[in-house]
C-alpha positions in Angstrom: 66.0 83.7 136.2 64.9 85.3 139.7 65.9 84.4 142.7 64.1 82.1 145.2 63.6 85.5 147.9 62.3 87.3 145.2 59.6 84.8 144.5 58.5 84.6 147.8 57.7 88.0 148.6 55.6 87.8 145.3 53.6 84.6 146.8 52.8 86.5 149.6 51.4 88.7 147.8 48.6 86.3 146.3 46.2 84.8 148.4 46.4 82.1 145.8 43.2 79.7 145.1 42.0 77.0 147.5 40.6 74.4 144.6 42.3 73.7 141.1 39.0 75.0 139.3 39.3 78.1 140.5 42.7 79.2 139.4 43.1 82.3 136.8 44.0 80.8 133.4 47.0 83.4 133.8 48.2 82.5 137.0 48.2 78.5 135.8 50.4 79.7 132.6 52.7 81.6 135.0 53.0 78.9 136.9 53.7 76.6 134.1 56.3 78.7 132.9 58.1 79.1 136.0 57.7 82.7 136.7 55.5 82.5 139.8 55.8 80.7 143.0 52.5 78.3 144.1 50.7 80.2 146.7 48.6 77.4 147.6 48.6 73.4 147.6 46.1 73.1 145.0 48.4 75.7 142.8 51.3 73.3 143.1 49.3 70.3 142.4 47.2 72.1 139.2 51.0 72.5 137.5 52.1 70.5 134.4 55.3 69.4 135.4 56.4 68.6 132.1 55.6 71.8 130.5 57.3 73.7 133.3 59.8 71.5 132.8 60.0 72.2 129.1 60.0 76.3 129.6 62.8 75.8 132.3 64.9 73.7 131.0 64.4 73.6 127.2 68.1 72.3 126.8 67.0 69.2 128.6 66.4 66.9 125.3 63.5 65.3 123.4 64.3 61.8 125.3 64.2 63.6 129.0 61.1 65.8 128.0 59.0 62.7 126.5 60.3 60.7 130.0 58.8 63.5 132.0 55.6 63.9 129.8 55.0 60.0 131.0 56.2 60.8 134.8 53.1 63.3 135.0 50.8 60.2 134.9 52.4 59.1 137.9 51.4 60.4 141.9 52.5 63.5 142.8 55.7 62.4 144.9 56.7 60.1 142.3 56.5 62.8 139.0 58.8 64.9 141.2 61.4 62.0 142.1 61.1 61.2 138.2 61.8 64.7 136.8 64.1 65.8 139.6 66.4 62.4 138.2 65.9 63.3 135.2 67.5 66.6 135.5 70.1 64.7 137.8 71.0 62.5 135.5 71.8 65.0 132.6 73.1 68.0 133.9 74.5 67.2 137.1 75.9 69.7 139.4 75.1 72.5 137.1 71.3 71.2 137.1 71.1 71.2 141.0 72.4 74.6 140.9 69.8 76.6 138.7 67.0 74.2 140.1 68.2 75.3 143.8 67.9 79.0 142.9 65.1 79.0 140.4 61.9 81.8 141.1 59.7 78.9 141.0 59.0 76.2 144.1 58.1 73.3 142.0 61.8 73.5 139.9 63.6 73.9 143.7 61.4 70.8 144.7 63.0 69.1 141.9 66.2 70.1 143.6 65.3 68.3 146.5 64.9 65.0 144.5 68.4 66.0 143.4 69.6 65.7 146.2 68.2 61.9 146.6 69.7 61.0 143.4 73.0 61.1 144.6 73.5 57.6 145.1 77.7 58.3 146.3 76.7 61.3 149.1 77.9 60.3 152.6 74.9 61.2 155.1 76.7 64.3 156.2 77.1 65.9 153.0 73.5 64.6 152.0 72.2 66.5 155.3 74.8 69.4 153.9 73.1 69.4 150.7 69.5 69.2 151.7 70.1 72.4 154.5 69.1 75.1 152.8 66.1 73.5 150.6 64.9 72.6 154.1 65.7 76.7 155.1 63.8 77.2 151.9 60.9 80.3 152.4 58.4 78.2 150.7 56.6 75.7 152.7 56.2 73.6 149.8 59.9 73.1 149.0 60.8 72.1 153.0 58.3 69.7 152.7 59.6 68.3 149.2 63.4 68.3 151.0 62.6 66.1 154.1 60.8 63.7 152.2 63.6 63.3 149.6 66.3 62.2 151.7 63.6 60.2 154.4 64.2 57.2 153.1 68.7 57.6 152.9 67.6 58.8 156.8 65.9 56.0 158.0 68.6 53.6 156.5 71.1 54.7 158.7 68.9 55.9 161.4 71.0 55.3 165.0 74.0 58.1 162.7 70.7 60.2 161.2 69.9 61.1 164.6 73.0 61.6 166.2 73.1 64.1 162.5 70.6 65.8 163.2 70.3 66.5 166.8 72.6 69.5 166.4 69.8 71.1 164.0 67.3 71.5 166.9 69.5 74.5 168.2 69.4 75.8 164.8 68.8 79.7 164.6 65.8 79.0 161.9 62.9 77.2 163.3 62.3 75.7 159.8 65.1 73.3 160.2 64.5 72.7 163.9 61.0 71.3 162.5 63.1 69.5 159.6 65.1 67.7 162.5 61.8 66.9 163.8 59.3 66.2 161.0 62.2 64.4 158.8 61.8 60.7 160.7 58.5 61.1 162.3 57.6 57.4 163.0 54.5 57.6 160.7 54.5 60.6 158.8 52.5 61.9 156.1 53.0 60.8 152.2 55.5 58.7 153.1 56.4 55.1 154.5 56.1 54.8 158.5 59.5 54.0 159.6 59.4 50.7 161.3 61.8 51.1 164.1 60.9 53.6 165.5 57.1 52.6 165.8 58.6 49.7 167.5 60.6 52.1 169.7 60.0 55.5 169.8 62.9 55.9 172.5 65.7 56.4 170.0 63.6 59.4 168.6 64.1 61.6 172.1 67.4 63.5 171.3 65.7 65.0 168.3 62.3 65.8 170.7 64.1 66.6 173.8 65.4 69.8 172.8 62.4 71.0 171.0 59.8 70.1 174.1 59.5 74.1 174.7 60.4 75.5 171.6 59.0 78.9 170.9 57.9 78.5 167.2 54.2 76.5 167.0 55.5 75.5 163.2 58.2 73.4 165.7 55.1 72.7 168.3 53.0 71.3 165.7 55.9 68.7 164.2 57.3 67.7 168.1 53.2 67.2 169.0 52.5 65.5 165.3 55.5 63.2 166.1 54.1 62.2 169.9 50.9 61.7 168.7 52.5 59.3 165.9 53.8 57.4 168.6 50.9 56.9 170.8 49.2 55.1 168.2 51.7 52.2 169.1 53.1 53.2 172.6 50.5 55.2 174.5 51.8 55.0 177.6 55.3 55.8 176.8 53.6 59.4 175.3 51.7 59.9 178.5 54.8 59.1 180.9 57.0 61.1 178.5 54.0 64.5 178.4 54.2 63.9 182.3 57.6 64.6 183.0 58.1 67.4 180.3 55.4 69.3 181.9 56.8 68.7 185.0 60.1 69.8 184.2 59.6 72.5 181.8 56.1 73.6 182.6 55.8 76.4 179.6 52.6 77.2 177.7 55.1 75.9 174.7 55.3 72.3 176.6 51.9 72.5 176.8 50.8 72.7 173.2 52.7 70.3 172.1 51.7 67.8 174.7 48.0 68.5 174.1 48.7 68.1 170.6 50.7 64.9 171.1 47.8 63.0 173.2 45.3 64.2 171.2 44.4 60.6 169.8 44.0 59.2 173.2 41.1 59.1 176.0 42.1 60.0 179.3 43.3 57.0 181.3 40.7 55.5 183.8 41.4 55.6 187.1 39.7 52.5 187.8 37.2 53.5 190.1 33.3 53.0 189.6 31.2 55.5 189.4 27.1 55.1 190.1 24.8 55.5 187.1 23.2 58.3 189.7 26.2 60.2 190.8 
């Protein structure tokens, strides 16, 4: 079994294919069999789970591998939950453990899903847990490991943020983003998160921090979350962009201001204008 930095320096050395047809019948079976990491989106989404499933764990048993064969008819996010259970719920700690440092991103992505399936976890050790699938090289497994625990986040959301906040001074800028992208208020593939598009003010010790940070994978999440929040409070964006750019007027700031009022028009001034002028 490699290890998790051996598999991505080979993925970096694939350009990997941008559509599911066009993947080499090789690389899908190398894939499938756990040996290579998924270079691109449509890569990871071309996989049969249950057959990697079935050359990764073979010890798993006829009743989990016939479970998993019937997970693969469900949406992506859901055949991951299922399998990652799956695995949960019949090997346990020793599961986790060979997912977590498996060659392949899909198996660590199960990992994640792992880490949601244990139903006794304080918050803390949860966050523990999830840390370095969230540190993972792989875009593909941090994305798997914030939307895993999302949902155990937003149901205790006032101690989730206090949580995280210490992450945005995090040497890695992959889990400053995680403290970021984990409780956006709307998010992508996953349920908004109702208090906080009610009031995005709760949100500010986790943006705060981040409103100059040097890494644009950080810009993009802190922007993605503003511009989440505009769609509900658009004036509480624009006040918030205001004084961030007058207090920390960096190119940083910048970005992710522009990129957090993307969605909106400028504000009028009120004045009218001649059709002449």
């Amino acid at each position: 079994m490699g290890s998790a930095g051996n598999a991505v320096s080979t993925a970096k050395k694939r350009t990997g294919a941008g559509r599911m047809a066009d993947i080499p019948t090789d690389v899908l079976a190398a894939l499938e069999r756990g040996e290579l990491e998924a270079a691109t989106l449509a890569e990871g989404l071309a996989i049969d789970q249950a057959r990697l499933l079935r050359a990764t764990f073979p010890d798993l048993g006829a009743e989990a591998h016939a479970e998993a064969e019937a997970a693969c008819a469900l949406g992506i996010l859901k055949r991951v939950e299922r399998i990652g259970t799956l695995i949960h719920e019949r090997l346990g700690a020793e599961g986790f453990r060979r997912c977590r440092e498996h060659v392949s991103d899909t198996v660590r992505g199960w990992a994640c899903y792992m880490v949601r399936a244990e139903g006794e976890l304080d918050l803390a050790e949860r966050l523990e847990r999830i840390r370095p699938l969230a540190d993972d090289a792989h875009y593909g497994v941090r994305e798997w490991a914030w939307m895993a625990v999302r949902p155990q986040l937003v149901a205790e959301l006032d101690r989730s943020i206090a949580l995280l906040a210490p992450w945005t001074g995090a040497d890695s800028e992959r889990l400053r983003r995680f403290a970021s992208e984990a409780l956006r208020p709307r998010g992508v593939w996953c349920a908004h998160i109702p208090a906080l598009r009610a009031d995005p003010a709760p949100g500010l010790p986790l943006l705060a921090p981040l409103r100059a940070d040097p890494a644009r994978y950080v810009q993009d999440s802190v922007g993605n979350w503003l511009n989440d929040a505009a769609k509900d409070h658009p004036d509480w964006v624009r006040a918030l962009c205001a004084d961030w750019l007058r207090d920390s007027p960096t190119p940083a700031t910048r970005r992710i201001c522009a990129r957090g009022l993307r969605s909106l028009a400028p504000k009028r001034s009120g004045r009218r204008t001649r059709s002449s002028d």
